[in-house]
Backbone bond lengths (Angstrom), bond angles and torsions (degrees), N, CA, C in turn:
res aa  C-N    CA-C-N  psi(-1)  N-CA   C-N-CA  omega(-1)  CA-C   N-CA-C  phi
1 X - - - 1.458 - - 1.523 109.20 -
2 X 1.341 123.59 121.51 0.996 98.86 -158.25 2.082 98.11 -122.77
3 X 1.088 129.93 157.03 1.096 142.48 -135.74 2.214 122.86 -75.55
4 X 0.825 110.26 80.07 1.754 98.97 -173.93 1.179 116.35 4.39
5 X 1.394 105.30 126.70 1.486 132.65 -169.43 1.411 111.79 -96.29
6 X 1.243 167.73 36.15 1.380 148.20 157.55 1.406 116.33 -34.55
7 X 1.433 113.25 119.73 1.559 124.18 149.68 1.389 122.56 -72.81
8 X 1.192 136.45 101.44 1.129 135.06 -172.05 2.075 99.79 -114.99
9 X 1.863 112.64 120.85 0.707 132.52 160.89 1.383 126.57 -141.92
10 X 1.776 104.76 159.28 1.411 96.51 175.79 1.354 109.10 -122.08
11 X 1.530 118.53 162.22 1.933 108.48 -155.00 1.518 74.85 -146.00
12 X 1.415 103.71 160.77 1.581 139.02 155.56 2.195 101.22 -61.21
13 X 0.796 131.33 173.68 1.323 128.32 160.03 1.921 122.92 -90.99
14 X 1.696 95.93 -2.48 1.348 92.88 164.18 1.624 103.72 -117.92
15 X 1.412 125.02 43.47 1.617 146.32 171.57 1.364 110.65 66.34
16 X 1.553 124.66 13.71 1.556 94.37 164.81 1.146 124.73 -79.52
17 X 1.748 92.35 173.55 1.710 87.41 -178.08 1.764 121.69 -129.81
18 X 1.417 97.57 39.51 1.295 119.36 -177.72 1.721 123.59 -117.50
19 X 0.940 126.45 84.21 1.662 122.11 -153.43 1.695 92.40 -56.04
20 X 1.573 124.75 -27.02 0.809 105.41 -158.05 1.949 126.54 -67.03
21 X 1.195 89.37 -4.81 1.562 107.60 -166.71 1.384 100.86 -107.68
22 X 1.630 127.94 -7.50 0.972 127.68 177.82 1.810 140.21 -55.10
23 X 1.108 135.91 121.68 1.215 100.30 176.11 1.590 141.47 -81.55
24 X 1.082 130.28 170.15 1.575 124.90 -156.04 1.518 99.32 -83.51
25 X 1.461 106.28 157.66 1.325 124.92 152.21 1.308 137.68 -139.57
26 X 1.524 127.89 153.90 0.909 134.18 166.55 1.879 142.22 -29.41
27 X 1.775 91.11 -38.08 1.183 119.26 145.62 1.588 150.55 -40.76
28 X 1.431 89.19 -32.40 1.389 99.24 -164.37 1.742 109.37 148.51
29 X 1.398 113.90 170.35 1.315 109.46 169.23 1.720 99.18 -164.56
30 X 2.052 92.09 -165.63 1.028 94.27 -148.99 2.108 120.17 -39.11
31 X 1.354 92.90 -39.80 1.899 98.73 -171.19 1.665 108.08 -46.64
32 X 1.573 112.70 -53.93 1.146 112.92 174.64 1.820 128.63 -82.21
33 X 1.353 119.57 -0.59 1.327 111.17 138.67 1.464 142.88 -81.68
34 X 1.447 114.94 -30.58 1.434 116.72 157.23 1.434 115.21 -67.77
35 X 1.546 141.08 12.21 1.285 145.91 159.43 1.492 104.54 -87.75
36 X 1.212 128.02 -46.09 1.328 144.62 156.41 1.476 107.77 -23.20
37 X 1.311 86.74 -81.58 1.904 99.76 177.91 1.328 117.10 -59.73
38 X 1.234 134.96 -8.53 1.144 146.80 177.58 1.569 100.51 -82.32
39 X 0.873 96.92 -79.69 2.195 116.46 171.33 1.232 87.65 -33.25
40 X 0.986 162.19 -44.58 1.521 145.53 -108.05 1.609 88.50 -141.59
41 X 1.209 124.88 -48.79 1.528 107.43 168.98 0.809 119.11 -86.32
42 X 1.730 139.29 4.85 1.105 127.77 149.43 1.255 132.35 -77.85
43 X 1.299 113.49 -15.53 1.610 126.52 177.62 1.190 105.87 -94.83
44 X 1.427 129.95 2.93 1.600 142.40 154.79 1.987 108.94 -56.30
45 X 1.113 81.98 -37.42 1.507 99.40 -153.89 1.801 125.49 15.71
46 X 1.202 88.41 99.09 1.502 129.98 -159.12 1.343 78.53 -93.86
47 X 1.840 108.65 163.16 1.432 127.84 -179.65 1.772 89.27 -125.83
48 X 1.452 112.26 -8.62 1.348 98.83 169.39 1.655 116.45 -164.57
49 X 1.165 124.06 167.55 1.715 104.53 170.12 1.549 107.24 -132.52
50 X 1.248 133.73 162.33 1.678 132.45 -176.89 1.100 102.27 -116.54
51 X 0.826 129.79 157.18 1.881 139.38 147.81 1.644 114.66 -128.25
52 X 1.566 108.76 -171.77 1.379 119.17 163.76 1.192 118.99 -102.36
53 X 1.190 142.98 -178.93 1.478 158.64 -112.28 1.517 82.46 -114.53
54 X 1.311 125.32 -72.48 1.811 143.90 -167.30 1.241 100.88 -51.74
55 X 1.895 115.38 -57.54 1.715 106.64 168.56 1.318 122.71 -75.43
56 X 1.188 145.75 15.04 1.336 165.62 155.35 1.603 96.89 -54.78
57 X 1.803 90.23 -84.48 1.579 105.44 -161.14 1.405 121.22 -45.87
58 X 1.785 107.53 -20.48 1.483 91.88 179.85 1.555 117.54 -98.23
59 X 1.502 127.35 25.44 1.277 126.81 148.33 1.714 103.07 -109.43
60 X 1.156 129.67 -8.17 1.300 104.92 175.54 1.260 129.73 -102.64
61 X 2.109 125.44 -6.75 1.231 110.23 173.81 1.605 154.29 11.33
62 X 1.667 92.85 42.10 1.342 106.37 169.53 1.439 119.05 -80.31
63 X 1.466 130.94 -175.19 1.228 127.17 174.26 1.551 93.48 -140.78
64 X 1.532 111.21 156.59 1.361 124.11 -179.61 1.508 111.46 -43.66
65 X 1.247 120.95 145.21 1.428 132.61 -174.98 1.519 144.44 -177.21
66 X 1.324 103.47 46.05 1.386 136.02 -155.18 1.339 74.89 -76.37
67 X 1.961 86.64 140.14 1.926 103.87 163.60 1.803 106.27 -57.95
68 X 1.170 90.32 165.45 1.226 112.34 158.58 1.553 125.06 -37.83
69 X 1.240 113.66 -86.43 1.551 127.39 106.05 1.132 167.02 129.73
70 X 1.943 115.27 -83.07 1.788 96.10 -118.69 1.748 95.43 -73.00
71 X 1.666 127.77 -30.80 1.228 122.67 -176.89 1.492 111.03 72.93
72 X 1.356 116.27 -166.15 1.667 111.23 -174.33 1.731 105.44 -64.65
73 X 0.721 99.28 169.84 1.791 103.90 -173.95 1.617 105.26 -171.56
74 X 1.245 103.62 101.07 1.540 120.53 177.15 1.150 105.75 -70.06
75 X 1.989 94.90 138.71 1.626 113.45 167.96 1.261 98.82 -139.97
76 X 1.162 128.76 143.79 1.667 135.04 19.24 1.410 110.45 -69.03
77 X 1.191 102.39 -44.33 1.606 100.44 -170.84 1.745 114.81 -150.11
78 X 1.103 91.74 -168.22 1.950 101.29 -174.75 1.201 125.72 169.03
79 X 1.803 99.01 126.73 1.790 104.76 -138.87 1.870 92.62 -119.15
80 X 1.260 105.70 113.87 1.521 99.51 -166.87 2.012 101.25 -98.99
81 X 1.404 100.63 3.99 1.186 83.05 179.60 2.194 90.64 -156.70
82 X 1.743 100.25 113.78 1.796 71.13 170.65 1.510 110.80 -140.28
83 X 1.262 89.47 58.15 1.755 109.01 162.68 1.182 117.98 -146.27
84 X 1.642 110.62 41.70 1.797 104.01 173.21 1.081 87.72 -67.19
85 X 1.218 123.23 -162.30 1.646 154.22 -157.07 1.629 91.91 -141.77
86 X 1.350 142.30 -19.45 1.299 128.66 169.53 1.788 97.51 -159.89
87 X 1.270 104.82 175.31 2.066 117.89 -165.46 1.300 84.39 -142.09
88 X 1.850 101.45 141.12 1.630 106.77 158.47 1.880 77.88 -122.55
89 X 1.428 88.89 127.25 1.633 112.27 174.77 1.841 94.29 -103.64
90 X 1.951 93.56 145.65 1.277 113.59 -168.78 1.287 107.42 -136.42
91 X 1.553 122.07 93.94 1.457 94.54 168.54 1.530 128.79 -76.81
92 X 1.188 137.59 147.50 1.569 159.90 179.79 1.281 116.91 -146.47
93 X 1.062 110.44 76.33 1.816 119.42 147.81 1.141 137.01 -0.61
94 X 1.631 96.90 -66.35 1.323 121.55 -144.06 1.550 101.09 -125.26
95 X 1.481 114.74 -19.37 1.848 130.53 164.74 1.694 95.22 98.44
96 X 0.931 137.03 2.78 1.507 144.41 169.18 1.410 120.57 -11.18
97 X 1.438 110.01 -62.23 1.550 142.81 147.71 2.046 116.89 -15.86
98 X 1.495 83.50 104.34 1.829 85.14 158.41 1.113 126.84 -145.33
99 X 1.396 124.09 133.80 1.467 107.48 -141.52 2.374 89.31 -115.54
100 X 0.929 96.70 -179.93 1.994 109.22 178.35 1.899 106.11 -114.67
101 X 1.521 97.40 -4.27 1.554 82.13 -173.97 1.761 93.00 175.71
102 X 1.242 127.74 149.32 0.882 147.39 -126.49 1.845 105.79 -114.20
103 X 1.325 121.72 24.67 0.824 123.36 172.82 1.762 101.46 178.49
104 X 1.484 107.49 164.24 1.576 125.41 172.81 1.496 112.92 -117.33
105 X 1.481 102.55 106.82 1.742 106.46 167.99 1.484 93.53 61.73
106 X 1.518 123.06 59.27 1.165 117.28 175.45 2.094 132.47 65.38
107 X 1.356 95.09 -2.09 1.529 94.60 -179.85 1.136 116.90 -136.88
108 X 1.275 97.89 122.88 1.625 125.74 -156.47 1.547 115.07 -46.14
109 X 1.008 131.71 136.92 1.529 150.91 175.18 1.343 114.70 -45.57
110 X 1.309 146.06 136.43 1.470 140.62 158.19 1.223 101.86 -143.22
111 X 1.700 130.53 115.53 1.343 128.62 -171.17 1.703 81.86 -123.39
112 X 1.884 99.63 130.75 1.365 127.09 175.62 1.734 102.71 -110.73
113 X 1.540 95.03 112.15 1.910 95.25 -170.33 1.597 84.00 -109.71
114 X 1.784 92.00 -179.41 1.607 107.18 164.05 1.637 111.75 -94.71
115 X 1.304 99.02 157.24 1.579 95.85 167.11 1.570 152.05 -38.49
116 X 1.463 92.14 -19.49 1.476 108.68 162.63 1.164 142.50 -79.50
117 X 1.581 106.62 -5.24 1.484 129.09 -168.77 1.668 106.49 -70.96
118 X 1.410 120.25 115.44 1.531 128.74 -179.97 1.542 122.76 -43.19
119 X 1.386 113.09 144.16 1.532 87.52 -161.85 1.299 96.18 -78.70
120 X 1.670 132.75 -9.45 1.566 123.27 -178.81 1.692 95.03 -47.59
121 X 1.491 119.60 -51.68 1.554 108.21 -166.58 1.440 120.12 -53.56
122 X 1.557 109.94 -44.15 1.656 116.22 -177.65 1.496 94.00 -60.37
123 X 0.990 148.63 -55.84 1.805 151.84 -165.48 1.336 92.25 -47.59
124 X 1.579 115.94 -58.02 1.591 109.09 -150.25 1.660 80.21 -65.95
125 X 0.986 137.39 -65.61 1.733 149.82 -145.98 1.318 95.42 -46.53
126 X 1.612 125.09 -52.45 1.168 138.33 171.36 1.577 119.84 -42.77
127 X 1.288 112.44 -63.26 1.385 126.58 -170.89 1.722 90.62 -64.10
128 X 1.055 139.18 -33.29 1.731 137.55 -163.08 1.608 83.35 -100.82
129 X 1.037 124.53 57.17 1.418 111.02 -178.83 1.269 127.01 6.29
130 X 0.812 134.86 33.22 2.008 142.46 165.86 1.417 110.19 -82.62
131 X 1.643 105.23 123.50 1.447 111.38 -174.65 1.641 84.86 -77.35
132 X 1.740 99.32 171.20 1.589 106.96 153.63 1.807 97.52 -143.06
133 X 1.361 91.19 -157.13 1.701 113.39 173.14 1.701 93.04 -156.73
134 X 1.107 105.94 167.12 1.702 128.57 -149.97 1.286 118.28 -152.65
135 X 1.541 118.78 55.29 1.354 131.71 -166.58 1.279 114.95 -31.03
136 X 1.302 141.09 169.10 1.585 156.60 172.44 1.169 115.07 -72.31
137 X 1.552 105.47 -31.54 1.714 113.78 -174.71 1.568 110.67 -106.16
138 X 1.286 101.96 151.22 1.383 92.61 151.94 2.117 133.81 -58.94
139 X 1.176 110.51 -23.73 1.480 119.28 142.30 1.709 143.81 -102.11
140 X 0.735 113.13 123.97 1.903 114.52 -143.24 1.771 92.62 -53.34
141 X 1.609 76.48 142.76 1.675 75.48 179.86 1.461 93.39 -97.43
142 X 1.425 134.97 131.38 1.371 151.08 -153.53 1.507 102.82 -90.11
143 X 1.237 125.93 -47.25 1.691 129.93 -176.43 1.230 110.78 -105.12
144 X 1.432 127.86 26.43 1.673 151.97 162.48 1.863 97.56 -98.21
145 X 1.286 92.90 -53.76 1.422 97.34 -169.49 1.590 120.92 -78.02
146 X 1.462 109.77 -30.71 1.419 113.89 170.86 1.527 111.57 -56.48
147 X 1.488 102.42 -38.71 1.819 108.62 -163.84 1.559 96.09 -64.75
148 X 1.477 128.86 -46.69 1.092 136.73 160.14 1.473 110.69 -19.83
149 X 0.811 120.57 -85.11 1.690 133.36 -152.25 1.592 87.41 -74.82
150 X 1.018 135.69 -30.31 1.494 117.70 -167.14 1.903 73.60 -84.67
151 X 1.219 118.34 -92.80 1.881 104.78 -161.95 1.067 138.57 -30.01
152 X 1.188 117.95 -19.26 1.518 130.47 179.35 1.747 109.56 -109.82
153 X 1.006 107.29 -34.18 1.819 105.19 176.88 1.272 117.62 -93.22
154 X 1.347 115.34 -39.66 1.289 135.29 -156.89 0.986 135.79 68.01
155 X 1.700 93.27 47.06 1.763 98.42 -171.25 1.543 113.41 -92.91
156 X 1.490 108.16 135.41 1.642 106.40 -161.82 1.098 93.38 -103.37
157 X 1.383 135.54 -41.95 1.580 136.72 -167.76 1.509 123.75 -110.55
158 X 1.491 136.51 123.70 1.250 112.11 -166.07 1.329 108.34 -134.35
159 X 1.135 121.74 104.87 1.458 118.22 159.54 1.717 141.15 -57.19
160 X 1.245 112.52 110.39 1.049 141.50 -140.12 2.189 88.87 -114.52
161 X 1.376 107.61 94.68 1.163 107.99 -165.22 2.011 110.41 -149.55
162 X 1.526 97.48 48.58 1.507 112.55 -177.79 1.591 91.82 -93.69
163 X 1.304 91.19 -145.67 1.641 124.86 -144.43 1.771 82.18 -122.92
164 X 1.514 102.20 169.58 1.336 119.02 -178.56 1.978 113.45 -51.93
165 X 0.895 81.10 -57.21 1.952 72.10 -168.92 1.724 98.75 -88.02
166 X 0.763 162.50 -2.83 1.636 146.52 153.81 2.197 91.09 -67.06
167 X 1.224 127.05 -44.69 1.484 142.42 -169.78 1.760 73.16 -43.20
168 X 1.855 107.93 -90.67 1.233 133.55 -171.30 2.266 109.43 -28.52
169 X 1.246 98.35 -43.89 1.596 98.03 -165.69 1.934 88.02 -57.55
170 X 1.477 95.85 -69.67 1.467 99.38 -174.37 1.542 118.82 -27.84
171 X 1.430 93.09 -49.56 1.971 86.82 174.40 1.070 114.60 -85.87
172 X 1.325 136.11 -40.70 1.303 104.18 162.67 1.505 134.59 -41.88
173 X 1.030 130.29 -27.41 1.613 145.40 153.51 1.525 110.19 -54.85
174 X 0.786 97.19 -36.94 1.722 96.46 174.12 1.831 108.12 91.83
175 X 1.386 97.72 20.84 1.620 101.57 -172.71 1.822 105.32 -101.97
176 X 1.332 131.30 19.07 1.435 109.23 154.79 1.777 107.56 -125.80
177 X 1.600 89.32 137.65 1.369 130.52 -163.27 1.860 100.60 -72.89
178 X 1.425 104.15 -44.42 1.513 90.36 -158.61 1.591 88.26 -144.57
179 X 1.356 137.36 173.51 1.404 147.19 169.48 1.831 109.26 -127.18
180 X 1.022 115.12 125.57 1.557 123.37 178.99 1.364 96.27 -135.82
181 X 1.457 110.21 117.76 1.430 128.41 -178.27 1.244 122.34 -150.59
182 X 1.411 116.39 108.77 1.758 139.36 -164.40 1.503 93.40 -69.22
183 X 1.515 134.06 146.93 1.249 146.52 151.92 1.028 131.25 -111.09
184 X 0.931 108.51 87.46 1.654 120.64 -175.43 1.674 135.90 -58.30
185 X 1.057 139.45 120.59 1.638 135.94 -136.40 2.363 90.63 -80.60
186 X 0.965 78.39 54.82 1.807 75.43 -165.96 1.782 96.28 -136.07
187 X 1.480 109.41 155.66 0.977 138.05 169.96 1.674 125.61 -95.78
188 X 1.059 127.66 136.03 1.831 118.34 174.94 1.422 101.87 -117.77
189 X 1.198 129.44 -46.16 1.216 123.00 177.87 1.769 131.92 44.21
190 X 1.832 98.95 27.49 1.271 113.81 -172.55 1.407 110.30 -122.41
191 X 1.665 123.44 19.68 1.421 132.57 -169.61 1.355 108.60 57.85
192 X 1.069 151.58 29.38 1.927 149.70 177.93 1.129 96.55 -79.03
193 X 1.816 91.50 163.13 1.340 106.12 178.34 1.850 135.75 -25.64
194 X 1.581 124.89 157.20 0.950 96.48 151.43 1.488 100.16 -124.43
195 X 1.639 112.78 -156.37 0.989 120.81 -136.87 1.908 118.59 -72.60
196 X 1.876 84.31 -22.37 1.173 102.81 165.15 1.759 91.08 -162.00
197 X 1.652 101.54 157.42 1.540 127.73 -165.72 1.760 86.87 -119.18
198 X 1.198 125.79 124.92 1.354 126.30 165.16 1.604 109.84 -117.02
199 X 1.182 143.12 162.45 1.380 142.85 154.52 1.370 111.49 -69.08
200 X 1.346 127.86 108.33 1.869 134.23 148.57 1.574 98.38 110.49
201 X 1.508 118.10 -0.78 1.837 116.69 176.18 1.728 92.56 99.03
202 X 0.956 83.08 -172.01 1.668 105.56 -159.51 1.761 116.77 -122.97
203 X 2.030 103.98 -10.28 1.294 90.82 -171.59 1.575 127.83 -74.97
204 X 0.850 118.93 133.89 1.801 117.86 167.54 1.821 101.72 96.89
205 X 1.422 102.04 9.92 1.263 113.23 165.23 1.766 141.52 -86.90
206 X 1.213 94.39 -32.80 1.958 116.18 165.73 1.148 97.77 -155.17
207 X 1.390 91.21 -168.19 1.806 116.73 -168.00 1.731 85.23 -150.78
208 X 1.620 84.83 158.55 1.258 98.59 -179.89 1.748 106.96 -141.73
209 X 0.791 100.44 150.43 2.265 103.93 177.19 1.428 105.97 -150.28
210 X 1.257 93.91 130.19 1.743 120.07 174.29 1.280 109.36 -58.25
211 X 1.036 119.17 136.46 1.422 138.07 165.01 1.442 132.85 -114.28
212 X 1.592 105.11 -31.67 1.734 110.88 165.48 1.271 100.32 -173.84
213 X 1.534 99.66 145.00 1.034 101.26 175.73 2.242 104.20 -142.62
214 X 1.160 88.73 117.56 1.573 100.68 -178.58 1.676 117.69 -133.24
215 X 1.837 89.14 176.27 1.631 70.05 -160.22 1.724 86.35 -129.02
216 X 1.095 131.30 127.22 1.600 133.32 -140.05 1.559 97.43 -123.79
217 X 1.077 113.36 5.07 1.889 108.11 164.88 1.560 108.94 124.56
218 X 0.959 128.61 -179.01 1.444 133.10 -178.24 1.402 128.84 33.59
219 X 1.675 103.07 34.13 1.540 101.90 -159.98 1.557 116.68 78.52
220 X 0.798 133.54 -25.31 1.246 121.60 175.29 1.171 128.60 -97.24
221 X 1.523 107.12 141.87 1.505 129.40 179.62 1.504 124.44 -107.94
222 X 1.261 112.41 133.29 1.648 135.06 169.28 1.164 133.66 -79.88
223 X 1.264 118.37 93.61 1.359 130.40 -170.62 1.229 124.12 -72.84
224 X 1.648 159.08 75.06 1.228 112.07 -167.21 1.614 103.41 -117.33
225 X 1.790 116.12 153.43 1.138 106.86 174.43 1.584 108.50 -141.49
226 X 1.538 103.60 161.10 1.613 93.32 -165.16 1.592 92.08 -102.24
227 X 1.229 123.44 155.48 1.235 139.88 -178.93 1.670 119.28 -95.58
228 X 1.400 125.36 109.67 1.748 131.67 -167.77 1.670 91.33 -103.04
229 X 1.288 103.25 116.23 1.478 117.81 157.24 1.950 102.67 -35.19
């Protein structure tokens, strides 16, 4: 069984997802909407959040650093810590990922690779105390790995807060539960991502129903909708 999914993003009103390209408002800007989004995943209260590999790398700026070494090196997986109080989940494929320390803003690391990943990488991950998981496939199987983290961590709630196509993999899997998405009084008007990228469109594929819709300060509005198989 594997653990409630919320996507939680925040978009321009013409769907980007980069404040930096955004345009300004009167309302408010970038400092006081990422406080927003901040508030807003904390009042989620998630037992964990995921990203992709690209939003990974820019809190972890590690550099390669495999022990000496590698010695036994457990697979499927290996949990160096399973009583944080919160998980920043990472997917890596391919093991790309190197981190300086073993957690973000206090919440512990979980890097989900593919099967091909060397065991020098699981060692180094190991030795930096960073749990992972070690998919079956050479591409992570996504609802293998959720069941994971909910049985072994006990993670019940998961925030699901990447970039367009990790958004898209998840639904295509059929693994997010609900959509929560901030709207920001701003324009992008530079073709970027949207909120999710699927293969062939989306029509006649789900349904979706509103659940709330408010407007929480600075121009911005809260979307949330639950997702019908």
């Amino acid at each position: 069984m594997k653990p409630e999914v919320v996507c939680l993003m925040m978009s321009s009103l013409d769907g980007g997802l980069h404040p930096s390209q955004w345009t300004a408002s009167p309302d408010g800007g970038r400092k006081e909407w990422t406080a927003l989004y901040q508030t807003t995943h904390e009042a989620l209260r998630g037992d964990a959040w995921i990203v992709g590999r690209v939003t990974m790398a820019e809190m972890a700026k590690g550099k390669p650093h495999p022990p000496q070494s590698t010695g036994s090196v457990e697979r499927p997986q290996h949990f160096a810590d399973r009583k944080a109080n919160n998980y920043a989940i990472a997917l890596d494929t391919s093991g790309k990922l190197h981190f300086t320390r073993p957690d973000v803003d206090g919440d512990h690391i979980v890097v989900i690779l593919g099967s091909e990943v060397p065991d020098a990488h699981l060692a180094e991950l190991a030795a930096d105390g960073i749990s992972y998981i070690v998919s079956s496939s050479a591409e992570i199987d996504l609802r293998a790995a959720l069941d994971v983290l909910k049985q072994e961590l006990g993670i019940r709630k998961l925030l699901l807060e990447g970039g367009a196509a990790i958004n898209g993999a998840f639904f295509a899997a059929g693994l997010i539960d609900e959509f929560h998405l901030l709207v920001a009084p701003a324009l992008d008007g530079s073709g970027g991502q949207p909120v999710v990228t699927f293969d062939g469109g989306l029509a006649g594929k789900t349904q979706l129903s509103l659940l709330s819709a408010e407007a929480i300060g600075n121009g911005v509005i809260a979307l949330r909708y639950k997702v019908h198989a």
